[in-house]
LOKOLBA-194934 format. One record per residue: residue number from 1; residue in one letter; x, y, z of N, C-alpha, C in turn. Coordinates in steps of 0.02 Angstrom, whole numbers. Layout:
<zalums>
  nr rest    n.x    n.y    n.z   ca.x   ca.y   ca.z    c.x    c.y    c.z
 NUM    A      X      Y      Z      X      Y      Z      X      Y      Z
...
</zalums>
This chain:
<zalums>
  nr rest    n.x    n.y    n.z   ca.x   ca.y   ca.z    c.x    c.y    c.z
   1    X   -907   -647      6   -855   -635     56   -872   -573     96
   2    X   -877   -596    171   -877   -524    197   -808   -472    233
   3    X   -840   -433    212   -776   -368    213   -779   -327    288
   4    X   -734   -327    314   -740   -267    358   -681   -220    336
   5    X   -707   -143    334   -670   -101    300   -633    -44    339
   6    X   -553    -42    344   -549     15    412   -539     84    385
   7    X   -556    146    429   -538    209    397   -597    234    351
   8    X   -679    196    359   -708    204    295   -755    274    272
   9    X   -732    310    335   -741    364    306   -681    426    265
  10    X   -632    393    267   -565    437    235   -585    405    148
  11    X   -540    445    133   -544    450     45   -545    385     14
  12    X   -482    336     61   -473    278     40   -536    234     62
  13    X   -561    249    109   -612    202    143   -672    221     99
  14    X   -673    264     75   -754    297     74   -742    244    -41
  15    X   -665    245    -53   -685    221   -131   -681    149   -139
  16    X   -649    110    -55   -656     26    -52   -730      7    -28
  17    X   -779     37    -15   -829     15      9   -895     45    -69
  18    X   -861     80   -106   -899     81   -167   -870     30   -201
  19    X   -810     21   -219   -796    -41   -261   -830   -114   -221
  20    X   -830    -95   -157   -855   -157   -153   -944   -172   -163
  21    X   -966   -119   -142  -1029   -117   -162  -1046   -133   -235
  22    X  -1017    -92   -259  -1021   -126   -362  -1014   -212   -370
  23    X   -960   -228   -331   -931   -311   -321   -981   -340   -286
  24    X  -1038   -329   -284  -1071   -370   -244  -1109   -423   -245
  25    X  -1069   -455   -297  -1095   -531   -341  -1034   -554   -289
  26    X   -994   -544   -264   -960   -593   -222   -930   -552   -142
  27    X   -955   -467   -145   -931   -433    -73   -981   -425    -71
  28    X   -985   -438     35  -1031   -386     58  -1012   -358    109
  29    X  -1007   -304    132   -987   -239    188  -1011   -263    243
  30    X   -979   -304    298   -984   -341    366  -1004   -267    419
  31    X   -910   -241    420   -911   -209    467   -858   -135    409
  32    X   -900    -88    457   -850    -16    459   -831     24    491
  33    X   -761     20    507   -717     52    564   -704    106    560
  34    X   -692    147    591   -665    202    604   -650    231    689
  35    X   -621    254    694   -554    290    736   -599    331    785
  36    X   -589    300    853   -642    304    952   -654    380    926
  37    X   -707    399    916   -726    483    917   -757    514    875
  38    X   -744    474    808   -741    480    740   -810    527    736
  39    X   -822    585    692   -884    628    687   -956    557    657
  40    X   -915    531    612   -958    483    576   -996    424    599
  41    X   -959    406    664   -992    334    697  -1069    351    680
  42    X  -1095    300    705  -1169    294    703  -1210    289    634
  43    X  -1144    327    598  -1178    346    530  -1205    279    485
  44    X  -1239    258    417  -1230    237    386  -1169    209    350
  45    X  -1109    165    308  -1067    186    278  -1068    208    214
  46    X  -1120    175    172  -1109    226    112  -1163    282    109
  47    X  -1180    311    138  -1222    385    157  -1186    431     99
  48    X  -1128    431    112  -1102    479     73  -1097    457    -26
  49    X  -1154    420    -27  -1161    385    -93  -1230    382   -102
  50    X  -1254    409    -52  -1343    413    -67  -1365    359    -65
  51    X  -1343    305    -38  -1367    227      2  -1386    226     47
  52    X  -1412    177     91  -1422    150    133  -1394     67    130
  53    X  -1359     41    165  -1328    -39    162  -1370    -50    222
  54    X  -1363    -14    294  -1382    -66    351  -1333    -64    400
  55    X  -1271    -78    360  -1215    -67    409  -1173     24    438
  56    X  -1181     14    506  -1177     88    536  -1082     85    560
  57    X  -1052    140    563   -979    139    566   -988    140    634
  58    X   -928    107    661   -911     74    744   -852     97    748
  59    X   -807    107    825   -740    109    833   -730     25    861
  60    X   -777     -2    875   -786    -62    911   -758   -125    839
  61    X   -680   -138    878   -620   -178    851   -659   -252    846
  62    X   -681   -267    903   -710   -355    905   -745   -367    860
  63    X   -786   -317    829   -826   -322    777   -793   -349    725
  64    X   -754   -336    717   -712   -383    666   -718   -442    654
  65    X   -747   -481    701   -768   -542    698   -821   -575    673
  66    X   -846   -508    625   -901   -539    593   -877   -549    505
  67    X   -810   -535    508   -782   -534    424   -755   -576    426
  68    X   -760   -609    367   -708   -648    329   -630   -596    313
  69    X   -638   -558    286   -576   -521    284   -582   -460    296
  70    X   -513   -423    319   -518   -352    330   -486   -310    286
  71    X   -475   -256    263   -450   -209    219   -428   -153    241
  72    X   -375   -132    252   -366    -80    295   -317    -36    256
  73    X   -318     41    249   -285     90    240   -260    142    261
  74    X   -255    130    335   -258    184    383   -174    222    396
  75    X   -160    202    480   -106    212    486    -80    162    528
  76    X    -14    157    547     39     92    550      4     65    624
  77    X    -13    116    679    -25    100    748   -115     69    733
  78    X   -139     96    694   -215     72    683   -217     13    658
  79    X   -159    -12    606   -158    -87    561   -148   -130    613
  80    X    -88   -119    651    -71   -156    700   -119   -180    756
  81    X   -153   -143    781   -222   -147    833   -251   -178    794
  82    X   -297   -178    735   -325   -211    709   -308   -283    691
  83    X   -244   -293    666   -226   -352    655   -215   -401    711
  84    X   -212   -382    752   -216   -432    837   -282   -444    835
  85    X   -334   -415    813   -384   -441    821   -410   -487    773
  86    X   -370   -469    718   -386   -527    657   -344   -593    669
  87    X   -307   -585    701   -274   -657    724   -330   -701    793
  88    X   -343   -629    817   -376   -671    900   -453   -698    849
  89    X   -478   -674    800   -545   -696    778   -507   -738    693
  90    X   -461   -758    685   -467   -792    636   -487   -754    574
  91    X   -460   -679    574   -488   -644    481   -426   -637    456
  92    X   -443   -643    392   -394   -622    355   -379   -553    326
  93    X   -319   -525    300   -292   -469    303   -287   -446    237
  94    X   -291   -368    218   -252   -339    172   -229   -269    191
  95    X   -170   -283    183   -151   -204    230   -128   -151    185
  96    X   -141   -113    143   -102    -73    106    -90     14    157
  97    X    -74      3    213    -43     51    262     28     41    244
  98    X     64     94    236    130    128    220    142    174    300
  99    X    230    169    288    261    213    353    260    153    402
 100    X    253     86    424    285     52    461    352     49    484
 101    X    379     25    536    440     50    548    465    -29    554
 102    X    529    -54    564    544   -117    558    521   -161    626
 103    X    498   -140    665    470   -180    711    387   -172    728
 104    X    346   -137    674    292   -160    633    285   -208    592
 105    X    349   -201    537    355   -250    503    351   -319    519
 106    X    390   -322    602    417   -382    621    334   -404    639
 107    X    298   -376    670    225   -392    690    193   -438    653
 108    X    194   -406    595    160   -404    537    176   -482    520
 109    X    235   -499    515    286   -546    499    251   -600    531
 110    X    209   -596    604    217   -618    647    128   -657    648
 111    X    118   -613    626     33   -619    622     26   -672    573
 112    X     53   -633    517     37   -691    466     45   -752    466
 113    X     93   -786    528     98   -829    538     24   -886    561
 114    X     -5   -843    593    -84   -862    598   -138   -867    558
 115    X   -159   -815    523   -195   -792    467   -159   -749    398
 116    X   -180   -802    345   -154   -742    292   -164   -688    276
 117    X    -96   -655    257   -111   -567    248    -77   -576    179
 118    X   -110   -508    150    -86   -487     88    -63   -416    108
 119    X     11   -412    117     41   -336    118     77   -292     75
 120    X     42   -245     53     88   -210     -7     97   -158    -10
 121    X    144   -113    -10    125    -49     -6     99      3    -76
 122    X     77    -35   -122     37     -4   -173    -21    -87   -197
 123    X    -75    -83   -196   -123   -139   -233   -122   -120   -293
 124    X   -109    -62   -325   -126    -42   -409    -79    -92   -425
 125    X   -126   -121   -488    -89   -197   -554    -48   -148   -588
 126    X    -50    -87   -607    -12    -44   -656     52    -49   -598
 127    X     42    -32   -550    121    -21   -511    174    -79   -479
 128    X    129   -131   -482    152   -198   -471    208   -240   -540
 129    X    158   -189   -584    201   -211   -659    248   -176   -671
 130    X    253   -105   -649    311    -72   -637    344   -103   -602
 131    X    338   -130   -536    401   -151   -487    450   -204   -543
 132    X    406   -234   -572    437   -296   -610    480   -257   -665
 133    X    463   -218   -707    499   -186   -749    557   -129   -709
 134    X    550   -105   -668    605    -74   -622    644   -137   -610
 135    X    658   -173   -582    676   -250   -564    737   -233   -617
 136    X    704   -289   -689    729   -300   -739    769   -233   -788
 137    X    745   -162   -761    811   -112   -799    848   -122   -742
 138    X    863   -125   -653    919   -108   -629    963   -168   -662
 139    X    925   -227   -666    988   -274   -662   1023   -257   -750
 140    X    997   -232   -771   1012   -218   -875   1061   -163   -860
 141    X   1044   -132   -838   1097    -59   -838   1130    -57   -770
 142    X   1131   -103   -726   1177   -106   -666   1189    -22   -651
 143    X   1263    -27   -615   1297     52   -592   1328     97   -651
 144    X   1326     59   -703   1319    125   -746   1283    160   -759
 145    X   1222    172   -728   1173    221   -727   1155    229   -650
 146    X   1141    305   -669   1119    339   -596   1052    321   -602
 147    X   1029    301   -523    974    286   -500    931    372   -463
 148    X    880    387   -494    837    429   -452    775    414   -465
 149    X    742    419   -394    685    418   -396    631    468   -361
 150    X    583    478   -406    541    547   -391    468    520   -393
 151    X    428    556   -323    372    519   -309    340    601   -298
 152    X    256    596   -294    203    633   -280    140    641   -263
 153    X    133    656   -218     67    641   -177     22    721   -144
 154    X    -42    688   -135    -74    729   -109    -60    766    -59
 155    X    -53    837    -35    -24    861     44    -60    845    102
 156    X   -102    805    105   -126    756    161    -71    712    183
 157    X    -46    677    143     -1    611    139     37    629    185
 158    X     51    595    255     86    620    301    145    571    307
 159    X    156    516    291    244    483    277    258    512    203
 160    X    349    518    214    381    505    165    456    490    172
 161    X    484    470    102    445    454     28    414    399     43
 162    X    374    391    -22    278    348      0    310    271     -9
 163    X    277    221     45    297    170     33    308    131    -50
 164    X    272    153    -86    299    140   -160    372    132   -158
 165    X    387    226   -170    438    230   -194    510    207   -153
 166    X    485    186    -93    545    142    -58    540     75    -86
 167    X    478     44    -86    501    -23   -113    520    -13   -184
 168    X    517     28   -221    546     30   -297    633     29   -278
 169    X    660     82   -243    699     87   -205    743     19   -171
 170    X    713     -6   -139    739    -96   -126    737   -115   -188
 171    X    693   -136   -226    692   -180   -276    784   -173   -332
 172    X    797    -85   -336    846    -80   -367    907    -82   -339
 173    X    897    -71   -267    960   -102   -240    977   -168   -255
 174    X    909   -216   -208    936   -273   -222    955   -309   -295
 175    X    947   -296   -337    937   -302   -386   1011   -308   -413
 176    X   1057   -224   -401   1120   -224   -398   1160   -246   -343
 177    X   1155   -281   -306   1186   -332   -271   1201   -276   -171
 178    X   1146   -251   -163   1138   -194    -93   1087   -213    -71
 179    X   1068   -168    -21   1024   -144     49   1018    -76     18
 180    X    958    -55     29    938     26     34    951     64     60
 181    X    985     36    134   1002     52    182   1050     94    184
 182    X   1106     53    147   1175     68    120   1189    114     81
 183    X   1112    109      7   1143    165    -58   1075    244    -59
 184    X   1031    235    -12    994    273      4   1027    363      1
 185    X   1002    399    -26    991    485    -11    945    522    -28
 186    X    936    536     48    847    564     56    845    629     47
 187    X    912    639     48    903    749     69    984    765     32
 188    X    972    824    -21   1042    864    -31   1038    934    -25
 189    X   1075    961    -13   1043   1033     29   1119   1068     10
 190    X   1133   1109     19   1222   1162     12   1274   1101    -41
 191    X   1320   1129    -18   1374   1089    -47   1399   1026    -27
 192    X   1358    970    -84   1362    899    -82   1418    876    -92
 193    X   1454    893   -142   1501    840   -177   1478    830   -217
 194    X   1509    802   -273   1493    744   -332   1442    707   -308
 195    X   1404    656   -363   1356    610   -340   1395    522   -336
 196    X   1377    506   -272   1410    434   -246   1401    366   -295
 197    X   1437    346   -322   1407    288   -365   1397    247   -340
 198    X   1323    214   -379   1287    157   -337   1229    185   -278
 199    X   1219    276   -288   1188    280   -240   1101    301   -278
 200    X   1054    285   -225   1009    303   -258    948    355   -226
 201    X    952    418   -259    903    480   -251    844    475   -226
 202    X    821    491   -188    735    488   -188    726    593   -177
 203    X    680    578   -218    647    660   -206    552    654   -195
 204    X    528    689   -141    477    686   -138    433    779   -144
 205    X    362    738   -164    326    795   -191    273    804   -159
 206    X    249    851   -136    157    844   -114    133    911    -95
 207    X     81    909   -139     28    964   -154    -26    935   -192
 208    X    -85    967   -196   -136    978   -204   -174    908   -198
 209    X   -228    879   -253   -260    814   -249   -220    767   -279
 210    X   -142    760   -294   -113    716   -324   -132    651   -286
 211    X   -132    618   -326   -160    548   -290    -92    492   -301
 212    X    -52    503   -347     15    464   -353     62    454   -405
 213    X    104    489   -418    158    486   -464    214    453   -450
 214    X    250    389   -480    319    379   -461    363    366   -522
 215    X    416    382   -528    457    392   -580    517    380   -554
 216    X    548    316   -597    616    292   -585    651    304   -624
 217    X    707    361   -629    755    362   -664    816    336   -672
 218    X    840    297   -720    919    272   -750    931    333   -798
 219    X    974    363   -779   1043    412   -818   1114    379   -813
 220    X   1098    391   -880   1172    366   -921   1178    423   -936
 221    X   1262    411   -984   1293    446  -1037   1269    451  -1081
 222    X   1229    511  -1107   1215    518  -1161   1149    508  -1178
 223    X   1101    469  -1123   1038    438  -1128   1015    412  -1052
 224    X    944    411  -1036    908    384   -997    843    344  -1003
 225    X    830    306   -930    775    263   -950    725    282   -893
 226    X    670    294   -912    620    311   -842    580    275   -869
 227    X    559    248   -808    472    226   -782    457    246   -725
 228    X    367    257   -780    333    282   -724    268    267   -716
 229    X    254    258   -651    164    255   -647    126    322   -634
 230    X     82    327   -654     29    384   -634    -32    355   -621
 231    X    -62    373   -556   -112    361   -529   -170    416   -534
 232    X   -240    426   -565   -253    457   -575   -330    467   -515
 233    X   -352    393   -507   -393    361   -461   -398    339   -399
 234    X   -399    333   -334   -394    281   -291   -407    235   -301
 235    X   -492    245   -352   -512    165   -354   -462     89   -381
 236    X   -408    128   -411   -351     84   -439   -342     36   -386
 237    X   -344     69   -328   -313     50   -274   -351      7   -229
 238    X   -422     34   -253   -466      6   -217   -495    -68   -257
 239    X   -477    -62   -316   -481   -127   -351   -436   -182   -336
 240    X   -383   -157   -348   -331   -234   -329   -325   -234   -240
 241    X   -343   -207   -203   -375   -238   -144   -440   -290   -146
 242    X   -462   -280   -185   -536   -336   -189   -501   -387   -205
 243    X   -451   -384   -275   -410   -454   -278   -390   -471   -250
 244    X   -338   -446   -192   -313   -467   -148   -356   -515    -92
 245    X   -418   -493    -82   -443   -507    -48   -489   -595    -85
 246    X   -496   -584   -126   -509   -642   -160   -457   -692   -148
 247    X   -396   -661   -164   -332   -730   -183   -349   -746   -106
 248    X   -343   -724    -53   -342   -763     16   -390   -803     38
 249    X   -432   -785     15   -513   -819     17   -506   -912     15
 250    X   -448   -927    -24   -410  -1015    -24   -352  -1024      2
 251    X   -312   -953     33   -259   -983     87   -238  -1012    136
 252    X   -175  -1006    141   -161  -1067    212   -126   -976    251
 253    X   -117   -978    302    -85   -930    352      7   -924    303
 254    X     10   -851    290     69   -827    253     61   -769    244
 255    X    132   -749    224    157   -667    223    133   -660    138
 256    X     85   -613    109     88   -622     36     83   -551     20
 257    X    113   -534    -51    108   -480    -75     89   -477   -160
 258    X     59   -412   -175     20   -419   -251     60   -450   -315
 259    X    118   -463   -294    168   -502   -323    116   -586   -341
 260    X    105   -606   -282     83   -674   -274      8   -671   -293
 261    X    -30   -614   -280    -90   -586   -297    -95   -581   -380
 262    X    -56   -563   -420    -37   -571   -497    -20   -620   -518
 263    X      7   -629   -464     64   -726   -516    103   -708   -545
 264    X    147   -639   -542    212   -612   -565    250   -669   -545
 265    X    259   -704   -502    319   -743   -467    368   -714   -455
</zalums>
């Protein structure tokens, strides 16, 4: 399967084009994108691995047309550009870009209607299995337990809180019968009040090389229940993107996420 990889000189780009290089009983590195200006164009892509592949980094989008699928980790306005072009050339998608706004979403929504995408805002199998176990405590402990949730990231990370910990966030709303929309609090600052029942906390963190902490807390009376993932790797991340990219490899045009990528159902 060939890959075109966007962003591949950022942290995320530079550890999906080694996993894929290791994978190369079934990947091979088409194309590598990066952003009109970029210091790196021209370059090699895995240079910074003491390789040579062949393939040199481009800002040049059409190129895309030489992959079977694309992989992208960038940012919301770069997924989007890119993905018009994976519809106009027929590639398929994996987008793990976070910070879309709802009429990205709607795009997104929109594309897939053409070519399949796999969209998630975390590929790690460890955090996917969390969503499922977050799931199954909101609906066990409903509103008798306070919902908070606490996330952490590298001080690069320029959205927040990280698309994770919002969809953990949905998952426990809906779960208790809401919208996020509705039981959401992003910020407490002076004199709050009491805490709202049914509402749910997010606190965010970022400093140094953290690469990803999220922790869902249920407080009760007397007792609590947390889960949590810790990310210690990108390559986590950069692995269940290869799956992802596999499961589409036999699709029909659809919206899919690592949900469907696992067979969680």
């Amino acid at each position: 399967m060939k890959l075109a990889i966007a962003g591949c000189s950022g942290r995320m780009g530079r550890m999906l084009i080694e996993a894929a290089l290791a994978a190369a009983d079934d990947f091979s590195i088409a194309v590598a994108l990066e952003r009109a200006g970029a210091p790196q164009i021209g370059q090699d892509c895995s240079v910074f691995l003491g390789r040579h592949t062949g393939v040199t980094i481009t800002s040049d989008v059409s190129s895309i047309e030489q992959a079977d699928v694309l992989i992208d980790f960038t940012r919301p306005e770069a997924t989007l550009q890119l993905l018009q072009a994976c519809v106009k050339h027929g590639v398929r998608a994996v987008i793990g870009t976070t910070g879309f706004d709802e009429a990205g979403r709607r795009q997104i929504e929109q594309a897939a209607r053409s070519v399949p995408v796999v969209f998630s805002p975390n590929m790690s199998v460890g955090v996917n299995v969390a969503f499922r176990l977050v799931e199954l405590a909101a609906r066990m402990l409903s509103e008798d337990f306070d919902v908070e949730i606490i996330e952490a990231h590298h001080h690069h990370k320029v959205d927040a809180p990280s698309g994770t910990s919002l969809r953990l966030g949905e998952l426990v709303a809906s779960a208790q019968g809401h919208s996020l929309q509705q039981v959401a609090v992003h910020a407490r600052h002076g004199v709050t009040g009491p805490r709202q029942p049914g509402s749910i906390g997010f606190s965010v963190i970022r400093g140094g090389d953290l690469v990803g902490d999220h922790t869902v807390m249920f407080a009760g009376t007397g007792e609590r229940v947390e889960i949590t993932h810790r990310a210690s790797s990108r390559m986590t991340y950069a692995l269940g993107a290869l799956r992802a990219a596999r499961f589409l490899a036999q699709r029909e045009p659809g919206l899919y996420d690592m949900r469907d990528v696992l067979g969680l159902g």
